[in-house]
C-alpha positions as CSV (number, residue, x, y, z in Angstrom):
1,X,-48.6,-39.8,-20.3
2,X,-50.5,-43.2,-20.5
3,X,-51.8,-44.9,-17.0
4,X,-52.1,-48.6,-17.4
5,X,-54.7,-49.3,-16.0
6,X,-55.9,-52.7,-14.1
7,X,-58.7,-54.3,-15.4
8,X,-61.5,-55.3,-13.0
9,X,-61.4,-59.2,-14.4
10,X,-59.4,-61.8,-15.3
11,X,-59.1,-61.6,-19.1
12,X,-60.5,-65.2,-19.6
13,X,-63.0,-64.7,-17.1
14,X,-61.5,-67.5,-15.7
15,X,-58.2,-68.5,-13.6
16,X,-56.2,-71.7,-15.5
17,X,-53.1,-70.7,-15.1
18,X,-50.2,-68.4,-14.7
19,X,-48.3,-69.3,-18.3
20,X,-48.9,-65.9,-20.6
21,X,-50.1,-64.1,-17.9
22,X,-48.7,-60.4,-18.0
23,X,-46.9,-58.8,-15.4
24,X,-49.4,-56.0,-14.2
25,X,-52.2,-58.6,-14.4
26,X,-50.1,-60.6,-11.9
27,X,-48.6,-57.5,-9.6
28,X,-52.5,-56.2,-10.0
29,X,-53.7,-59.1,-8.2
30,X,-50.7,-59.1,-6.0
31,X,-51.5,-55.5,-4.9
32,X,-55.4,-56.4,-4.9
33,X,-54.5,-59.8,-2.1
34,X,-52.3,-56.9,0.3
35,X,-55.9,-54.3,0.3
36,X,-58.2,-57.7,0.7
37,X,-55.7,-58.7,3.7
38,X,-56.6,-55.0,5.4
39,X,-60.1,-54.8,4.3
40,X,-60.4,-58.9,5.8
41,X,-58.8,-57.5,9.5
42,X,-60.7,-54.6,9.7
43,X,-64.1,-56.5,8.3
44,X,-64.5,-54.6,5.0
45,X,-65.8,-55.7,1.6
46,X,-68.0,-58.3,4.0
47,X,-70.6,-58.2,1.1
48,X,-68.8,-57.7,-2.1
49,X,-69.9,-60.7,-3.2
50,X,-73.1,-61.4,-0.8
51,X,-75.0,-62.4,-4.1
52,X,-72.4,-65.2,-5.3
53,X,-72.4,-68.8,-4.7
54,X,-69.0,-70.4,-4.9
55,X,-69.0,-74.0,-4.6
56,X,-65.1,-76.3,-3.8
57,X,-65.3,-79.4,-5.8
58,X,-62.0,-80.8,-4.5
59,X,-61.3,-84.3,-6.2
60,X,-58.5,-84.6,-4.0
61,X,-57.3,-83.9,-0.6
62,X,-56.5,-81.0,0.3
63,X,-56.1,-78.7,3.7
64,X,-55.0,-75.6,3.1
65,X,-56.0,-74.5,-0.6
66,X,-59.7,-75.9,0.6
67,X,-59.9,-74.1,3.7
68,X,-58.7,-70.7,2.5
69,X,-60.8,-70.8,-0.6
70,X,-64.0,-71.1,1.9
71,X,-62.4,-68.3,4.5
72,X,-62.3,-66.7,0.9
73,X,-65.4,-67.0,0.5
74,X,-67.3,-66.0,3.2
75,X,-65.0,-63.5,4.1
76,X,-66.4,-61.6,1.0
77,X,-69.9,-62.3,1.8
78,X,-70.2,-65.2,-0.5
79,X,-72.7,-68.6,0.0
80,X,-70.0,-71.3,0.0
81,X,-70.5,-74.5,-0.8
82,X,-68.1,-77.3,0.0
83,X,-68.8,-80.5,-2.1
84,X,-68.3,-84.0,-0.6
85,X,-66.9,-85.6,-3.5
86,X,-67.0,-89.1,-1.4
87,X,-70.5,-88.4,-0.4
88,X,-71.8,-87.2,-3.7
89,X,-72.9,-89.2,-7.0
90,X,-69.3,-89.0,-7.9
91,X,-69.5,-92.4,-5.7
92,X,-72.2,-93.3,-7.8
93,X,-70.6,-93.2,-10.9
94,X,-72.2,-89.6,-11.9
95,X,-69.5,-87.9,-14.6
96,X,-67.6,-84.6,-13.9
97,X,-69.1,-82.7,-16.2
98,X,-72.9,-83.6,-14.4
99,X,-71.5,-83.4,-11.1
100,X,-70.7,-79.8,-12.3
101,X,-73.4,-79.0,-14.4
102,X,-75.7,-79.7,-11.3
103,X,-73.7,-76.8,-9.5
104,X,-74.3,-74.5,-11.9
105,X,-78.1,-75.2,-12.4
106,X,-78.6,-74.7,-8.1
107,X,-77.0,-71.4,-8.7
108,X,-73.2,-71.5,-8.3
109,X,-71.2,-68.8,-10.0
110,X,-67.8,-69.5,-9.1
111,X,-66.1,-73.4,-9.3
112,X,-62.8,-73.7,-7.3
113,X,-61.6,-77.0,-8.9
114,X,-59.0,-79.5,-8.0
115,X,-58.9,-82.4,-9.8
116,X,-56.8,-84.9,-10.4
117,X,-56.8,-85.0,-14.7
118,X,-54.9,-82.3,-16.2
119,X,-56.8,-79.5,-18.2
120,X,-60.0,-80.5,-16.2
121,X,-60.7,-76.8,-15.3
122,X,-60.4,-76.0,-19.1
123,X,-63.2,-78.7,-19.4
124,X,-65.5,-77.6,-16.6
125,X,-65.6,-74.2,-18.6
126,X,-66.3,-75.4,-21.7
127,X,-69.2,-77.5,-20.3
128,X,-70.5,-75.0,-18.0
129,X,-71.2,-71.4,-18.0
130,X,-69.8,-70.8,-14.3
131,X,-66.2,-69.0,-13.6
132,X,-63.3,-71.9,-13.4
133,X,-60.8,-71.8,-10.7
134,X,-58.0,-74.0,-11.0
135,X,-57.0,-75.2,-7.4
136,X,-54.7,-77.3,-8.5
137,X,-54.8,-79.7,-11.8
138,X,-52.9,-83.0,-12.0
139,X,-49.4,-82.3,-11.8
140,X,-49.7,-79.1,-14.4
141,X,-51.1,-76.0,-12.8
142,X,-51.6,-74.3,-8.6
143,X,-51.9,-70.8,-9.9
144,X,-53.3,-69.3,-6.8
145,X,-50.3,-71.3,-4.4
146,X,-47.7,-69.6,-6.8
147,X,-49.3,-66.3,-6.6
148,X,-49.3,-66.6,-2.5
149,X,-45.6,-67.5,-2.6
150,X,-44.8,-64.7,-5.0
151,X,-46.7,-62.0,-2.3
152,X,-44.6,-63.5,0.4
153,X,-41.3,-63.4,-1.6
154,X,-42.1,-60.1,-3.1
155,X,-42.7,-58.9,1.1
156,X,-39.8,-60.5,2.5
157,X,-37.1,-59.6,-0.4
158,X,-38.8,-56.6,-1.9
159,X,-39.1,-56.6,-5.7
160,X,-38.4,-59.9,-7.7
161,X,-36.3,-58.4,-10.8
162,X,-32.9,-60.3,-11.4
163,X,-33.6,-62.2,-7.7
164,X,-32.4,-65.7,-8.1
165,X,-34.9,-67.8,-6.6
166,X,-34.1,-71.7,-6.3
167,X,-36.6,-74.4,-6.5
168,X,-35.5,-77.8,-5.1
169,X,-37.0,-80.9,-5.1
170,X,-39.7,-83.1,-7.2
171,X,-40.3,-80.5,-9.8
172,X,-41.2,-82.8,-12.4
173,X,-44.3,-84.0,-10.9
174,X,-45.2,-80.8,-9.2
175,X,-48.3,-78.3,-10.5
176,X,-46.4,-75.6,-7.8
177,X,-43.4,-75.7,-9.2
178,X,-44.9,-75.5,-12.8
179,X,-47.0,-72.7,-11.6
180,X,-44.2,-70.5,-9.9
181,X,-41.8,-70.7,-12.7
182,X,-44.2,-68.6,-14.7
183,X,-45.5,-66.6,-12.3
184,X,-42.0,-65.5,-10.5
185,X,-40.3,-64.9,-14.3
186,X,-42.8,-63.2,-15.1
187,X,-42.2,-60.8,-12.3
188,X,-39.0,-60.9,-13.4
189,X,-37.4,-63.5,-11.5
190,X,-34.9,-65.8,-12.4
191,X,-35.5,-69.4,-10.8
192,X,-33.2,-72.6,-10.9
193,X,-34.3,-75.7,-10.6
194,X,-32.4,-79.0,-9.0
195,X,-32.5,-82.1,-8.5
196,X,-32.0,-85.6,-8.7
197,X,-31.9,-85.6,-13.0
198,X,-35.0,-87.5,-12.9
199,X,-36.7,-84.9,-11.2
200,X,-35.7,-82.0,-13.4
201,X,-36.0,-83.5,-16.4
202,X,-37.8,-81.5,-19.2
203,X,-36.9,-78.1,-17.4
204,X,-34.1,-77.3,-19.9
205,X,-35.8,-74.9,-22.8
206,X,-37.5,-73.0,-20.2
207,X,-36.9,-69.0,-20.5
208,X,-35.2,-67.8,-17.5
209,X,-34.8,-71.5,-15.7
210,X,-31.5,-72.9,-15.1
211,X,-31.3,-76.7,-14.2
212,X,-29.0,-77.7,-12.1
213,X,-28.3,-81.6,-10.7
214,X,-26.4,-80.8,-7.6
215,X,-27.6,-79.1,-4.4
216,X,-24.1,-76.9,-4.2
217,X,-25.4,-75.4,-8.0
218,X,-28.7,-75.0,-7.3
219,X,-28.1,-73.2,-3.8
220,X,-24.8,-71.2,-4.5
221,X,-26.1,-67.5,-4.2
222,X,-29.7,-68.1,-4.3
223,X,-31.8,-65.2,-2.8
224,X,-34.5,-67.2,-2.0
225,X,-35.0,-71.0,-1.5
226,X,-38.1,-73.1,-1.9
227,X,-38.3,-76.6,-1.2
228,X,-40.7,-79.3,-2.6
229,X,-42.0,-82.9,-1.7
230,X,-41.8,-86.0,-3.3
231,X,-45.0,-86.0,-5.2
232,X,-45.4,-90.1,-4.6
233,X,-49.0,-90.1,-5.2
234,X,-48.4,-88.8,-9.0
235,X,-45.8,-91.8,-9.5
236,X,-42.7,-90.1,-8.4
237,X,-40.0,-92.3,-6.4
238,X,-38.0,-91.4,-3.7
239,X,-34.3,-91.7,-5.5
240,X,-31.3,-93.0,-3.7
241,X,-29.3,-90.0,-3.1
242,X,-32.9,-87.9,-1.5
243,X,-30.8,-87.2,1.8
244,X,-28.0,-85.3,-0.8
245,X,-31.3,-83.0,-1.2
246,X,-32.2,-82.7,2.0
247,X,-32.4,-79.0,2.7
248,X,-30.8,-77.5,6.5
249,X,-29.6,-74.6,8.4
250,X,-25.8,-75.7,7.1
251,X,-26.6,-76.1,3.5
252,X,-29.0,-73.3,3.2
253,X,-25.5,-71.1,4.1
254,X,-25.0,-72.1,0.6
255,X,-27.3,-69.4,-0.7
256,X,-27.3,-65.5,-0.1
257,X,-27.2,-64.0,3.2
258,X,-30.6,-64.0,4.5
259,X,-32.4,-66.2,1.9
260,X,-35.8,-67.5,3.0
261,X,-37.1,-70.8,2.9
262,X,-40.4,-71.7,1.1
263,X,-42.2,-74.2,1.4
264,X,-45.8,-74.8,-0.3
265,X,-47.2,-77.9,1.9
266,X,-47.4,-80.1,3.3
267,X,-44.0,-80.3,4.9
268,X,-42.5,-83.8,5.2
269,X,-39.8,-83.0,7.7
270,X,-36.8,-85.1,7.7
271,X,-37.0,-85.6,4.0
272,X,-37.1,-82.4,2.3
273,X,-36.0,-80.5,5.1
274,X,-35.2,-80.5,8.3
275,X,-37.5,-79.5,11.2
276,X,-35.2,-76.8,12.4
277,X,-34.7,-75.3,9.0
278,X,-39.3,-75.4,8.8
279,X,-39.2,-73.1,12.0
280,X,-35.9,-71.3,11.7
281,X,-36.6,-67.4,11.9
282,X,-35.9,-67.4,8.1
283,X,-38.6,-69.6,7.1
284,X,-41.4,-68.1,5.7
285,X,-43.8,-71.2,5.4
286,X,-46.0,-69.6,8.0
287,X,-46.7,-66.5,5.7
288,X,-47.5,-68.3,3.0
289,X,-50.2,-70.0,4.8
290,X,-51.9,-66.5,6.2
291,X,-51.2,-65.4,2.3
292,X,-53.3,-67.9,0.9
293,X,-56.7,-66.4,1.9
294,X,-56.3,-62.9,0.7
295,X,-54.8,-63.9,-2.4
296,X,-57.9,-66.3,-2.7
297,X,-60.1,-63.3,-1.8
298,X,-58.1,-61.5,-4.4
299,X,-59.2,-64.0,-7.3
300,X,-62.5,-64.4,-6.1
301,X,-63.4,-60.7,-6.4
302,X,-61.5,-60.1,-9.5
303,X,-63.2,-62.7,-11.2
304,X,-66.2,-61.5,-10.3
305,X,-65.5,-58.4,-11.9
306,X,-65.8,-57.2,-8.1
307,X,-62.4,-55.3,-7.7
């Protein structure tokens, strides 16, 4: 009988993306974020990686990738370093890859990236010798946002094979959305995605994604429902018919008993849903807040050839 084993890194050594990522590499790291959430409350693994330095470069805001990357961090034992992109020589004209290449010659073994140029954690790696994670890349890639949604779907519905999970909203514009789609088919998942047509545009020869341009498609039998944001700071516009989108406790009846609500942040209640629907007992935005950090943790120590 052959075991298939997990390996103890990420193939590239880095974390791009999700897209070609096989299944046990994403349930290993899946599995690896539930023992990092155990060994975190009872204050294990506190010097795993005691002899890393892991520096955020975050080029644009952020609140909860940022924070959970640090808790991450020093949760494992690592030095964290948090760069002030607005307070560096970024504001002095200094280039990405120096800004980066001055990390990596004070000591910094891990980069947690986001940026706002697409494929600029592909470049960091090239240029420097440190191990790239992508917190989030233009509007192409989140990987570690889709693997904490797929840990809370995967707890709250159980295993993801032949679920129908429905993504609504901006999903043109979004990295999540990107990052989900291969991360929850590749668990087996199918997802449809609706929208306004100019928000699902391009979506059509996905494998496994169904587009759909009204909210009774997209919703009708869905096991599990995740909403998205206008992303107006990447040139998306809010269309005429956004309140047709608008997600609540009346349409949501639309899906399968019991669905959940996602929602990756931040929330813009009113638009993409209603506040009742953001707290409703179904909603498990909460959870995929607390999931972030041990599925950071997760990364971190795989990476690092740690776990």
């Amino acid at each position: 009988m052959t075991v298939a084993v997990t390996p103890r890194t990420w193939p590239s050594g880095h974390l791009f993306d999700l897209a070609g990522a096989a299944r046990g590499q994403i349930e290993g790291l899946l599995d690896l974020a539930v023992e990092m959430r155990e060994a975190r409350a009872a204050r294990r693994h506190a010097s795993m990686l005691e002899a890393e330095i892991v520096a955020l470069a975050f080029f644009e805001a952020s609140t909860r990738t940022r924070i959970s990357f640090e808790l991450a961090g020093r949760a494992l034992g690592a030095t964290v370093v948090d760069l002030d992109v607005a307070g560096s020589s970024v504001a002095k004209g200094e280039s990405l890859v120096d800004t980066l290449r001055t990390l990596e010659r004070m000591g910094t073994t891990t980069l947690v990236l986001r940026h706002q140029e697409p494929g600029a954690p592909q470049l960091a790696a090239r240029a420097t010798g440190m191990r790239i994670v992508n917190a989030g890349d233009g509007a192409h890639a989140h990987p570690t946002q889709a693997l904490s949604d797929a840990l809370t779907l995967r707890e709250a519905i159980g295993p993801l094979d032949g679920r129908v999970v429905a993504i609504v909203g901006d999903v043109v514009h979004s990295r999540v959305a990107r990052s989900n789609i291969h991360c929850l088919t590749g668990l087996g998942a199918r997802v449809r995605v609706g929208g306004p047509p100019e928000w699902v545009a391009g979506f059509d020869g996905w494998p496994a994604v169904e587009v759909t341009t009204t909210l009774e498609a997209t919703l009708r039998g869905a096991d599990a429902v995740m909403a998205l944001r206008a992303q107006l700071e990447r040139g998306a516009e809010l269309p005429e018919d956004r309140l047709a989108w608008r997600l609540d406790s009346d349409r949501m009846r639309l899906a399968a008993p019991g669905a959940p609500i996602l929602h990756p942040g931040p929330t813009n209640e009113g638009v993409e849903l209603t506040a009742e629907l953001a707290s409703a007992p179904g909603s498990l935005i909460g959870r995929q807040v607390a999931n972030g950090v041990p599925i950071r943790m997760a990364v971190l120590a795989r990476l690092a050839g740690m776990a």
